[in-house]
C-alpha positions in Angstrom: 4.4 29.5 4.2 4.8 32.1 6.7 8.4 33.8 6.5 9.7 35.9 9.6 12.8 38.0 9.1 14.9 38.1 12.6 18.0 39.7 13.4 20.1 37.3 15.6 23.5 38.0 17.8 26.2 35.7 18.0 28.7 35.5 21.0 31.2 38.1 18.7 28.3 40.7 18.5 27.7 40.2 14.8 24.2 39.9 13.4 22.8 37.0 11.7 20.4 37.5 9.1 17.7 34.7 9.8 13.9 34.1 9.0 11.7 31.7 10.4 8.9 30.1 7.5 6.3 28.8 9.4 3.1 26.5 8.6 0.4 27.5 7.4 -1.4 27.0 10.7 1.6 29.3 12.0 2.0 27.0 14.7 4.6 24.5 14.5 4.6 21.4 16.1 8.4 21.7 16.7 11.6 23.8 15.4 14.5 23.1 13.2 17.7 25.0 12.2 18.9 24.9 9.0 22.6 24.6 8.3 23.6 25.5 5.1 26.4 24.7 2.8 30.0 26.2 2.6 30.3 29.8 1.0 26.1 29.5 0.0 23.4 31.3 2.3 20.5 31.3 3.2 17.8 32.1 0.6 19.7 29.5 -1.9 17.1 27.9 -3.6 17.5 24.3 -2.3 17.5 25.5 1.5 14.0 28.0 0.5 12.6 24.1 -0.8 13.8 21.7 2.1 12.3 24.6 4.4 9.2 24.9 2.8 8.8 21.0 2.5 9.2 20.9 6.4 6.6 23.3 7.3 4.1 21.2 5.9 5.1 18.9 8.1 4.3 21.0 11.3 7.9 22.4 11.4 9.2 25.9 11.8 12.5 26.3 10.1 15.0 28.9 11.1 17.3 29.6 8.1 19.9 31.9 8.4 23.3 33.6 6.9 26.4 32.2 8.3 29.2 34.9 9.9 30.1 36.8 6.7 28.2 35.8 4.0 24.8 36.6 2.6 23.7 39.3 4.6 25.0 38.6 7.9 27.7 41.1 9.6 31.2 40.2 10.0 34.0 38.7 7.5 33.8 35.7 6.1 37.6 34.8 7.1 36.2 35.3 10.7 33.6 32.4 8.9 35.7 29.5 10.2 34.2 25.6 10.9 34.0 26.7 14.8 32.5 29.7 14.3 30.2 28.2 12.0 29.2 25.9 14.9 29.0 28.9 17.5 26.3 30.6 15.0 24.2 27.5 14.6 24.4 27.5 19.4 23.5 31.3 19.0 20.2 30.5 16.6 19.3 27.5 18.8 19.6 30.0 22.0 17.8 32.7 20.4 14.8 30.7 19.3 14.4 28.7 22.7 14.6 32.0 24.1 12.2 33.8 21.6 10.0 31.0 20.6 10.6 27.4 21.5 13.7 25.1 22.0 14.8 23.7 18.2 14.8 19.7 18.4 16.2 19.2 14.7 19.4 20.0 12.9 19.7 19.6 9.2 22.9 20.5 7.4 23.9 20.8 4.1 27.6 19.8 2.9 29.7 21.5 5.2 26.9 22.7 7.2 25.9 18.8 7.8 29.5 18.4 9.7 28.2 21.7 11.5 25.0 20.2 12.2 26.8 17.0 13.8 29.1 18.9 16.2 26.1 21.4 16.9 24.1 18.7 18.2 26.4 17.2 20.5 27.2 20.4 22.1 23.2 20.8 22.6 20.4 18.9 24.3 17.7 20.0 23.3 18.3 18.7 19.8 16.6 15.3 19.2 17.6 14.7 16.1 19.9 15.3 12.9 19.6 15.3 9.0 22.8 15.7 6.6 23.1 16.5 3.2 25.7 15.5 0.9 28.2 16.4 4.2 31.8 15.5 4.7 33.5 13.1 7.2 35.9 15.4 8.1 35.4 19.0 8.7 39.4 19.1 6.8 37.6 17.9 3.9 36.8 21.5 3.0 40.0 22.9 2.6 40.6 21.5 -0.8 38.0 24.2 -1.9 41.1 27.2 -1.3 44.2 25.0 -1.4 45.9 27.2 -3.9 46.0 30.0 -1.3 47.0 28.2 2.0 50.7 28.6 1.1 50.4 31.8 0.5 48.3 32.8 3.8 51.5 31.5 5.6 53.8 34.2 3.9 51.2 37.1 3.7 49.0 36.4 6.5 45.7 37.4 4.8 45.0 36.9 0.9 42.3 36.4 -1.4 40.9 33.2 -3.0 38.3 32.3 -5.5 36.0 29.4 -4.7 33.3 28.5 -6.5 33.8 31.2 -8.8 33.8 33.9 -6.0 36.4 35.9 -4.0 36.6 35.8 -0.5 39.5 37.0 2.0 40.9 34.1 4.2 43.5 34.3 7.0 45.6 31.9 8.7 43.3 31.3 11.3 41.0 30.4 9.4 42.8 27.5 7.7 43.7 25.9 10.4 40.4 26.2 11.9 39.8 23.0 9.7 42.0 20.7 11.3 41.0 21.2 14.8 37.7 19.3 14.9 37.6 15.5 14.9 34.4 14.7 13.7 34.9 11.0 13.3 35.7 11.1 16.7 32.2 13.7 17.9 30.4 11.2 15.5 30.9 8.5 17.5 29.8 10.1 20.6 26.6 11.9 19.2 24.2 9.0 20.3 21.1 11.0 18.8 19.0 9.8 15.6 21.1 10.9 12.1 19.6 10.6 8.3 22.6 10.5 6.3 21.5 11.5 2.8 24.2 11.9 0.0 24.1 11.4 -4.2 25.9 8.5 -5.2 28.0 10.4 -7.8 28.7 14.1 -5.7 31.7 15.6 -7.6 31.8 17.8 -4.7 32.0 15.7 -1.7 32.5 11.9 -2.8 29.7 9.5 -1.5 32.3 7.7 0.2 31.9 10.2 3.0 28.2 8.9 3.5 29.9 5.3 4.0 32.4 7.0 6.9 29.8 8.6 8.5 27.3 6.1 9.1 30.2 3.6 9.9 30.9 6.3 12.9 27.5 7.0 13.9 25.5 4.8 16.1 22.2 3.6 15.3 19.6 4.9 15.2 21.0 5.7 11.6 19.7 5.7 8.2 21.2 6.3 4.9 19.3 7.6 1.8 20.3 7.6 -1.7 19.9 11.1 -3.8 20.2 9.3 -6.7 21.2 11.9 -9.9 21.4 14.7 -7.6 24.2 17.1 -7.7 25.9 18.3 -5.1 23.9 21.7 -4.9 20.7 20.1 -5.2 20.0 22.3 -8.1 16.8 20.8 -9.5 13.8 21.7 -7.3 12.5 18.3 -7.2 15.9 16.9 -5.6 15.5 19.8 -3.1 12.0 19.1 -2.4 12.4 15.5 -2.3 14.9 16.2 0.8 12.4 18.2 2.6 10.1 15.9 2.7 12.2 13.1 3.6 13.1 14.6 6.8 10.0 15.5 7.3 8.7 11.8 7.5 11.9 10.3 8.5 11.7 12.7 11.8 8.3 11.4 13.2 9.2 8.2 13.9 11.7 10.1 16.6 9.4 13.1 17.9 5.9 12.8 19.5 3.0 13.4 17.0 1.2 16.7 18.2 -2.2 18.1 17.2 -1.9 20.2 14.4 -3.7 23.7 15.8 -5.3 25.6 13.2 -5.2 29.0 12.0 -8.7 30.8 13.1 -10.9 29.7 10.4 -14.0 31.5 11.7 -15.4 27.7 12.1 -14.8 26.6 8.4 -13.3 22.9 7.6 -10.2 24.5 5.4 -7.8 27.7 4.8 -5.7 27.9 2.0 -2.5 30.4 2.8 -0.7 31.8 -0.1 2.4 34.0 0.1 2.7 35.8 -2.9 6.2 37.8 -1.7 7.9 33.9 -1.1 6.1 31.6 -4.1 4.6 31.6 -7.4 1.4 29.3 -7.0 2.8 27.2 -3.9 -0.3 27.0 -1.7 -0.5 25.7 2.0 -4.0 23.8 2.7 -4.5 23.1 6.1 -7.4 21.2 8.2 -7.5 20.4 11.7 -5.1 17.8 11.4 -3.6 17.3 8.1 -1.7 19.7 5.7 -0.8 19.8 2.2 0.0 21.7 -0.4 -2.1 22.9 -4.0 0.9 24.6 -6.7 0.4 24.9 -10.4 2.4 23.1 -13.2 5.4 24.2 -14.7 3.4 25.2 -17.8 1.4 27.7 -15.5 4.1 29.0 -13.8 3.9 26.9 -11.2 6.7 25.1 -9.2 4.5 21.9 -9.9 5.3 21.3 -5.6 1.7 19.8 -4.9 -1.6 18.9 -7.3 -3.3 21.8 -8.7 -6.5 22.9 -7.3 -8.6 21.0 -10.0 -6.4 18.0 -9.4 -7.8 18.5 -5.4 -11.3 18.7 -7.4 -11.3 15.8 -9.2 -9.6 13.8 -6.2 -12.1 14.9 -3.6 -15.0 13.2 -6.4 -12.7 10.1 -6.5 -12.1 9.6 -2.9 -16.1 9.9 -2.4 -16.8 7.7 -5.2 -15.1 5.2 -3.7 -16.3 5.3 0.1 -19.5 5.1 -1.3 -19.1 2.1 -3.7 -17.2 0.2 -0.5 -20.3 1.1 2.5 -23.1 0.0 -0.8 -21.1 -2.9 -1.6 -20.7 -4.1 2.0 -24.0 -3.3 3.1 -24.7 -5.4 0.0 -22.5 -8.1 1.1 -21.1 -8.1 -2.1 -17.2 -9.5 -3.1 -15.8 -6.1 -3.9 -12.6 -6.7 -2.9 -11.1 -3.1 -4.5 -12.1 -0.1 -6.6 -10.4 2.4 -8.6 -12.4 5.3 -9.7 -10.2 7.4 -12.6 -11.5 11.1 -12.7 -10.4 13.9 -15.2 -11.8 17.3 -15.3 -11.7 19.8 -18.2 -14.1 22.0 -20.7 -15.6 20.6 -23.4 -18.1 22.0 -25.9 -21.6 21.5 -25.9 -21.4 20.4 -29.7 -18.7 18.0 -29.0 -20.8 16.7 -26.4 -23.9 16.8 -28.7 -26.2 18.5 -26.3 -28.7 20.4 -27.8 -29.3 24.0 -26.0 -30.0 27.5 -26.9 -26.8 29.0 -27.0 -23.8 26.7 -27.7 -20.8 26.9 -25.4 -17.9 25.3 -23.7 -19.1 23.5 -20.5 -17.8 21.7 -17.3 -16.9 18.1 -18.0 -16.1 15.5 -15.4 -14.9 12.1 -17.2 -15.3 8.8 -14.6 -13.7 5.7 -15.4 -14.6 2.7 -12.7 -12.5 -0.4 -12.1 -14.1 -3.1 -9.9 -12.1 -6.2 -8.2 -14.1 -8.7 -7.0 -16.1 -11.9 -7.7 -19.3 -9.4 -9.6 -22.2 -9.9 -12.0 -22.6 -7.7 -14.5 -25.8 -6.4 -12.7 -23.8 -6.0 -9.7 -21.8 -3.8 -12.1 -24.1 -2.0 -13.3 -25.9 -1.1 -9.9 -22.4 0.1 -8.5 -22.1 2.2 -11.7 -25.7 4.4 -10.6 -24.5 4.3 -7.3 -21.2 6.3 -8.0 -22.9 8.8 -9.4 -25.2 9.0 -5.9 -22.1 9.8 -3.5 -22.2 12.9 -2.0 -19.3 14.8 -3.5 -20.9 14.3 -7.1 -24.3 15.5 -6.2 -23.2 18.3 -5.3 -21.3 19.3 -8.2 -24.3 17.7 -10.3 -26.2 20.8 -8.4 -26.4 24.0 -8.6 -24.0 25.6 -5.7 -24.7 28.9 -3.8 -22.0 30.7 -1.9 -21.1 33.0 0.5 -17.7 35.2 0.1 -16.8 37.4 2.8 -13.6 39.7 3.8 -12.2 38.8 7.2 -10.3 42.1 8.3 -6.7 41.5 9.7 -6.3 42.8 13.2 
């Protein structure tokens, strides 16, 4: 995943920490903003996820540092719902300008309602995605009740949420109550995925039900079931990401997925060691997916590990082959499972009988056949599985070729 650190300027002047994370192609298909949720920022775990998810979906996603927090300029009582809104207009201007125009929004809690009242304000967004997100920007403000009454008599004081001080001012409390989102709901006539855990302690799931009673279809609703409000497990997070990320075709055009320059090769593998652990993107000239290490590694565990990839490249040409034999055959296979599992085992274990003894390269195959077949028919499928091209090769000895391509 490709990360881009940009400097953006909002209509006050301020900068707005951002970065772009590409695909691994670095050439997205289309561009999405990322809202996230109230007080957070941007390089919280769960928005670094539902980012990386989207990429390999062809998406760049711009995430960025609302006024006043994380590492954007300005205070964050100047951090108000509006001028949440403004920011997320100024990172829509400043990426059509720069790059392309972004045609999807996806908020998180409070950044969800930000996301909603964005998109009605701007046409070139097709579509939006909200997580865990209020029906009523007011919502919010139980989060520093304990201060409001005091910001009446002082003016400006300062109030823990979440654990954290931050300086609020009248204006900025009654910021809240000036949007009617029920109301821009109604009106925003654009595709919306409402997705929200059934048991948020944080924002209750009835807000889900008020938002997709406002909204108009198209409209879908998606359960997080035992997610928290934070999305704090990485599997939640990524689960979002790639939700959008499928939900969202059905509403944009599919485009050709360009590749990186791969000097004429069939595959590049991207890894960015600053952003992930083991989190590999795998591109082709049309499909992308992803290669990551378990837990137990290290890992993240986001994708099969590269001798999961091994074993399922042998499977999937097992199986081709067994279904253009049987048919040339005219056989009744009706389906077939091949069941692959690589690891090392030693040449005692295996009772070969060689000069020096040693751990070898062991590929276990397991076939299942479905179908009206004699047990010679059987057997014959069995030595044909063993003729598909992906396991004669790896039956062979291999020679390769390593070169350095230089950057420019």
């Amino acid at each position: 995943m490709k990360n881009t650190k940009l400097n953006i300027q909002n209509k006050k002047g301020y900068k707005l920490q951002a970065y772009l994370e590409l695909p691994a192609n670095q050439k997205p298909s289309y561009y999405a903003i990322f809202a996230h949720c109230f007080t957070c920022y941007s390089n919280f775990n769960a928005v670094k996820n539902i980012s990386r998810a989207l990429t390999n979906h062809g998406f760049g996603v711009v995430r960025f540092d609302f006024t006043g927090l994380g590492r954007s300029e300005g205070e964050f009582a100047e951090s108000h719902f509006s001028a949440n809104v403004d920011d997320l207009i100024a990172v829509s201007d400043y990426i059509e300008e720069n790059y392309k125009a972004p045609s999807l929004l996806l908020g998180h809690s409070l950044g969800g309602a930000a996301a909603i009242v964005a998109a009605s304000k701007l046409k070139n967004i097709k579509a939006v995605a909200t997580i865990g997100a209020p029906a009523t920007v007011g919502h919010v403000t139980h989060l520093f009740s304990h201060g409001i009454d005091e910001v009446k008599e002082k003016g400006e004081v300062k109030v823990d949420i979440g654990g954290r001080p931050f300086k609020i001012n009248q204006k900025f409390v009654e910021d809240f109550s000036k949007t009617d989102l029920p109301e821009i709901t109604k009106k925003l006539r654009k595709p919306l995925l409402i997705m929200h855990a059934p048991f948020d302690g944080v924002v209750g799931i009835e807000n889900a039900e008020k938002i997709y009673h406002n909204a108009h279809h198209p409209k879908s609703f998606v359960s997080l079931d035992q997610a928290d409000h934070l999305l704090s497990k990485s599997r939640d997070s990524d689960y979002v990401g790639k939700l959008i990320g499928s939900w969202v075709q059905r509403y944009f055009e599919p485009k050709d997925n360009a590749m990186l320059d791969t000097f004429g090769e069939q595959i590049v593998a991207h890894l960015n060691l600053k952003e992930d652990k083991f989190t590999t993107n795998i591109q082709t000239q049309k499909h992308s997916f992803i290669a990551d290490e378990p837990l137990s590694f290290g890992g993240d565990d986001f994708g099969p590990s590269p001798y999961d990839y091994l074993s399922a490249g042998l499977a999937a040409c097992t199986v081709m082959t067994l279904k253009l034999y049987a048919e040339r055959k005219k056989w009744d296979l009706q389906e077939v499972y091949a069941y692959i599992t690589y690891s090392k085992k030693h040449s005692d274990d295996l009772m070969l009988d060689i000069e020096k003894p040693t751990r070898i390269d062991f590929m276990d195959k397991k076939l299942k056949f479905v179908g009206n077949l004699n047990t010679e028919q059987k057997q014959r499928l069995k030595q044909i599985a063993s003729k598909c091209p992906v396991h004669k090769t790896l039956a062979n000895k291999v020679l390769f070729d390593t070169v350095i391509i230089e950057e420019n």
